[in-house]
C-alpha positions as CSV (number, residue, x, y, z in Angstrom):
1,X,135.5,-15.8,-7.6
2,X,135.2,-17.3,-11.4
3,X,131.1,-16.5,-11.0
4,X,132.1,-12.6,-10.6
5,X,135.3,-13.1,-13.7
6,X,132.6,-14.8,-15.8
7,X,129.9,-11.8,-15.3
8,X,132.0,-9.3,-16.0
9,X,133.4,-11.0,-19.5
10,X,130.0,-12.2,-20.6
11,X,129.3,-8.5,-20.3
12,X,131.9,-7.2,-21.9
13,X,131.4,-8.9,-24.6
14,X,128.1,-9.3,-25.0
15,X,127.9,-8.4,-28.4
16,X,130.1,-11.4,-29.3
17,X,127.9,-13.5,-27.7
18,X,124.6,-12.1,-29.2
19,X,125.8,-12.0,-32.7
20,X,129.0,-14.1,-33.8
21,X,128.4,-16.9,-32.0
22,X,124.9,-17.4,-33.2
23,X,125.9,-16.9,-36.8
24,X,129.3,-19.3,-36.7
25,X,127.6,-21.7,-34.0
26,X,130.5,-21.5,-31.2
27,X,130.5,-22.0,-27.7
28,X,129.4,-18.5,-25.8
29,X,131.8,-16.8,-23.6
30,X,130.3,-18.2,-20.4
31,X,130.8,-21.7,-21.7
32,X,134.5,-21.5,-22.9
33,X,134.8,-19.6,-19.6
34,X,134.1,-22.4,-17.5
35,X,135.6,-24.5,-19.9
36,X,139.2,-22.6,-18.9
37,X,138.5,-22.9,-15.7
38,X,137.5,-26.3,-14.8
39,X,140.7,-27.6,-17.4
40,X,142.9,-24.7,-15.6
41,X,142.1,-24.7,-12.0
42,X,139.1,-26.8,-10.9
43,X,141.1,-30.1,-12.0
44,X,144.3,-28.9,-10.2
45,X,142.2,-28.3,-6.7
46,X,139.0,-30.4,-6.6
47,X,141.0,-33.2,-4.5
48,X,142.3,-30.3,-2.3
49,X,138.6,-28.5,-2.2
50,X,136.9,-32.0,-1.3
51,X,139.5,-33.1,1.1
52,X,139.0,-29.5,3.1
53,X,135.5,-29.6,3.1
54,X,135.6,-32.9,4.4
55,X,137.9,-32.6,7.2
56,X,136.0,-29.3,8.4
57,X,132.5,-31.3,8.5
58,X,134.5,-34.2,10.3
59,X,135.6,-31.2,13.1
60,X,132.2,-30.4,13.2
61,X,131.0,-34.2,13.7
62,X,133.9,-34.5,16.5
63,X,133.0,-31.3,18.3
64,X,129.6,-33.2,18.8
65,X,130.7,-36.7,19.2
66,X,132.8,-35.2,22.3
67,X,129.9,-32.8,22.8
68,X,132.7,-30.3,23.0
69,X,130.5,-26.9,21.8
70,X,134.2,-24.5,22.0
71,X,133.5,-23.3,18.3
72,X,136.2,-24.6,15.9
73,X,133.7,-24.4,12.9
74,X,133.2,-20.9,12.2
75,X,130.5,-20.0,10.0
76,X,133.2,-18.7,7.4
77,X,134.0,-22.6,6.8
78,X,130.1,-22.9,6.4
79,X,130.3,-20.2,3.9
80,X,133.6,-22.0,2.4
81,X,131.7,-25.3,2.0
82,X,128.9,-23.6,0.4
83,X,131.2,-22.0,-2.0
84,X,132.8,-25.2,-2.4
85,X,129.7,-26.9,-2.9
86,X,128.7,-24.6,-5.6
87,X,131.6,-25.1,-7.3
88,X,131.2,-28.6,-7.5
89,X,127.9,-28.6,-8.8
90,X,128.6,-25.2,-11.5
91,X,131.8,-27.7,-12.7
92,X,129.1,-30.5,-13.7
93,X,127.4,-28.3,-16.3
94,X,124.0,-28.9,-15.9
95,X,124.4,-32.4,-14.7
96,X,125.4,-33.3,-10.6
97,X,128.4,-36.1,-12.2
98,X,131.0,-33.9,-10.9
99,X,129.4,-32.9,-7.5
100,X,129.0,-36.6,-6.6
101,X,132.3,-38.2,-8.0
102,X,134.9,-35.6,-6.3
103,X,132.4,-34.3,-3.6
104,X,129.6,-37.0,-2.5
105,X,131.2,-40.1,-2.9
106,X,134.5,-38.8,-1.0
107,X,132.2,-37.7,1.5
108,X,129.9,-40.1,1.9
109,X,133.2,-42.8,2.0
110,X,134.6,-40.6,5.0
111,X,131.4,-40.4,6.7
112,X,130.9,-44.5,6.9
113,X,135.0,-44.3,7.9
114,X,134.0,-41.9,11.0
115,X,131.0,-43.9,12.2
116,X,132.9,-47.3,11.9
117,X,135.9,-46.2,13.6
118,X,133.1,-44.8,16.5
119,X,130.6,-47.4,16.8
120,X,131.6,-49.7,18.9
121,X,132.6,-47.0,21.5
122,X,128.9,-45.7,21.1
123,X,127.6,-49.1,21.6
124,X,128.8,-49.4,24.9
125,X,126.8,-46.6,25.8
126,X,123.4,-47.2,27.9
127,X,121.9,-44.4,25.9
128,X,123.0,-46.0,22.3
129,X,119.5,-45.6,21.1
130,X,119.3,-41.9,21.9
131,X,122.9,-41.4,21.0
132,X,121.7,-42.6,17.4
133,X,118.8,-40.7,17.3
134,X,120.5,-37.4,18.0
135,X,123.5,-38.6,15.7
136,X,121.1,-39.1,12.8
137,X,119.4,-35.7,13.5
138,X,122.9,-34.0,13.8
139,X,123.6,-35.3,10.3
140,X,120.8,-34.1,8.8
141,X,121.5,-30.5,10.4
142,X,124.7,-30.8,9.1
143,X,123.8,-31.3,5.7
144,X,121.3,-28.2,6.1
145,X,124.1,-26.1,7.5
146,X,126.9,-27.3,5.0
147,X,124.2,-26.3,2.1
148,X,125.3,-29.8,0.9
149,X,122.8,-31.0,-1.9
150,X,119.9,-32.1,-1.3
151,X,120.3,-35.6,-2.8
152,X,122.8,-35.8,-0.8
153,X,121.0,-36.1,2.7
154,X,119.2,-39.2,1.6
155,X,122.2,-41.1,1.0
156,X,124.0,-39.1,3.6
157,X,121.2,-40.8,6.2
158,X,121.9,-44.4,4.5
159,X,125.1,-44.4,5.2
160,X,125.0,-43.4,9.0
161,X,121.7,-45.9,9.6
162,X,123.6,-48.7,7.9
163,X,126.9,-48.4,10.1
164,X,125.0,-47.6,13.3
165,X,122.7,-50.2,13.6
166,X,125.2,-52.8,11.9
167,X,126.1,-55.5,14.5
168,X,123.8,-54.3,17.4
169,X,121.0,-57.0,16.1
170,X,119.5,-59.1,18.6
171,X,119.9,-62.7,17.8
172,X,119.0,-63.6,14.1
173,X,115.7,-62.4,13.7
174,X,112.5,-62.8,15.9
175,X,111.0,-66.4,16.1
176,X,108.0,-65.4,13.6
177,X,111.1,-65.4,11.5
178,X,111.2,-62.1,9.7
179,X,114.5,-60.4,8.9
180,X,115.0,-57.3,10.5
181,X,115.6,-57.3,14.6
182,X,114.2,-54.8,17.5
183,X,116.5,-52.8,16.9
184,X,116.2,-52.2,13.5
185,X,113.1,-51.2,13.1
186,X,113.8,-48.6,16.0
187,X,116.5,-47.4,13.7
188,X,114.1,-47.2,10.7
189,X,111.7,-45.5,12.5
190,X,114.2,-43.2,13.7
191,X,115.6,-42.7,10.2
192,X,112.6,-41.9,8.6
193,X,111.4,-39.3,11.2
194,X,114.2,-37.5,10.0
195,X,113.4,-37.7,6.3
């Protein structure tokens, strides 16, 4: 674990830190630590890391898409993810860039992939409505569980609202005119009870 490598330099050589790089006005050990890494390892794996983290969450979506509860997602892939997760956010040095270009977007992308692929099988279904619902609430669970971040759920939501209630409008609007259909304001409601 580079958090535990890092520690143990940065207190090794503490006095480095403390002293010669104030006077000469250098990166600290921590920084040119993570540095190494992210050029050394994190740029070598972060396709690898996404691409795992993703394909466990979409086990987990088809375990309950098939509402098949035999455990394939153990809570040591939770504790992966989080890792993972972590990582991704510790590579963006302060700022989230890195968690959402080789984490969120990826993500997100698959997510809108899985529920296309899926929604016109759930729309045959009587219960689409409650099928949604418990989809949406799923997601947001998910995103809890996974210790995704919390930015993340917001857009995580968008996503799933906009595929699932796209093409299930009734006729082109209601005769007053407005925009949105019956069934999309059920869908808004739904997604906002789950903000």
């Amino acid at each position: 674990n580079h958090h535990i490598m890092i520690k143990w330099l940065k207190n090794a050589f503490a006095y480095l830190d403390s002293h010669h790089v104030l006077v000469n006005d250098v990166p600290t050990l921590y920084q040119v630590g993570l540095d190494v890494f992210y050029v050394v390892i994190y740029t070598e794996l972060k396709y690898d890391i996404a691409a795992s983290c993703i394909e466990i969450i979409n086990s987990d979506r088809e375990e309950s898409y098939h509402q098949n509860y035999n455990i394939t997602v153990t809570d040591n892939d939770k504790i992966l993810i989080k890792s993972a997760i972590e990582l991704f956010e510790t590579m963006g040095m302060g700022s989230l860039n890195t968690y959402q270009e080789d984490f969120e977007t990826p993500f997100l992308e698959s997510t809108q992939q899985y529920y296309t692929t899926r929604r016109a099988k759930l729309q045959q279904d009587t219960s689409y409505h409650d099928r949604v619902e418990r989809i949406l609430f799923e997601e947001k669970d998910r995103a809890r569980e996974f210790s995704l971040h919390p930015s993340t759920s917001d857009k995580l939501r968008n996503v799933c609202n906009g595929v699932l209630t796209r093409a299930r409008k009734v006729g082109g609007g209601d005769r007053h005119g407005a925009s949105k259909s019956v069934e999309e304001s059920f869908f808004d409601a739904v997604f906002n009870a789950f903000a």
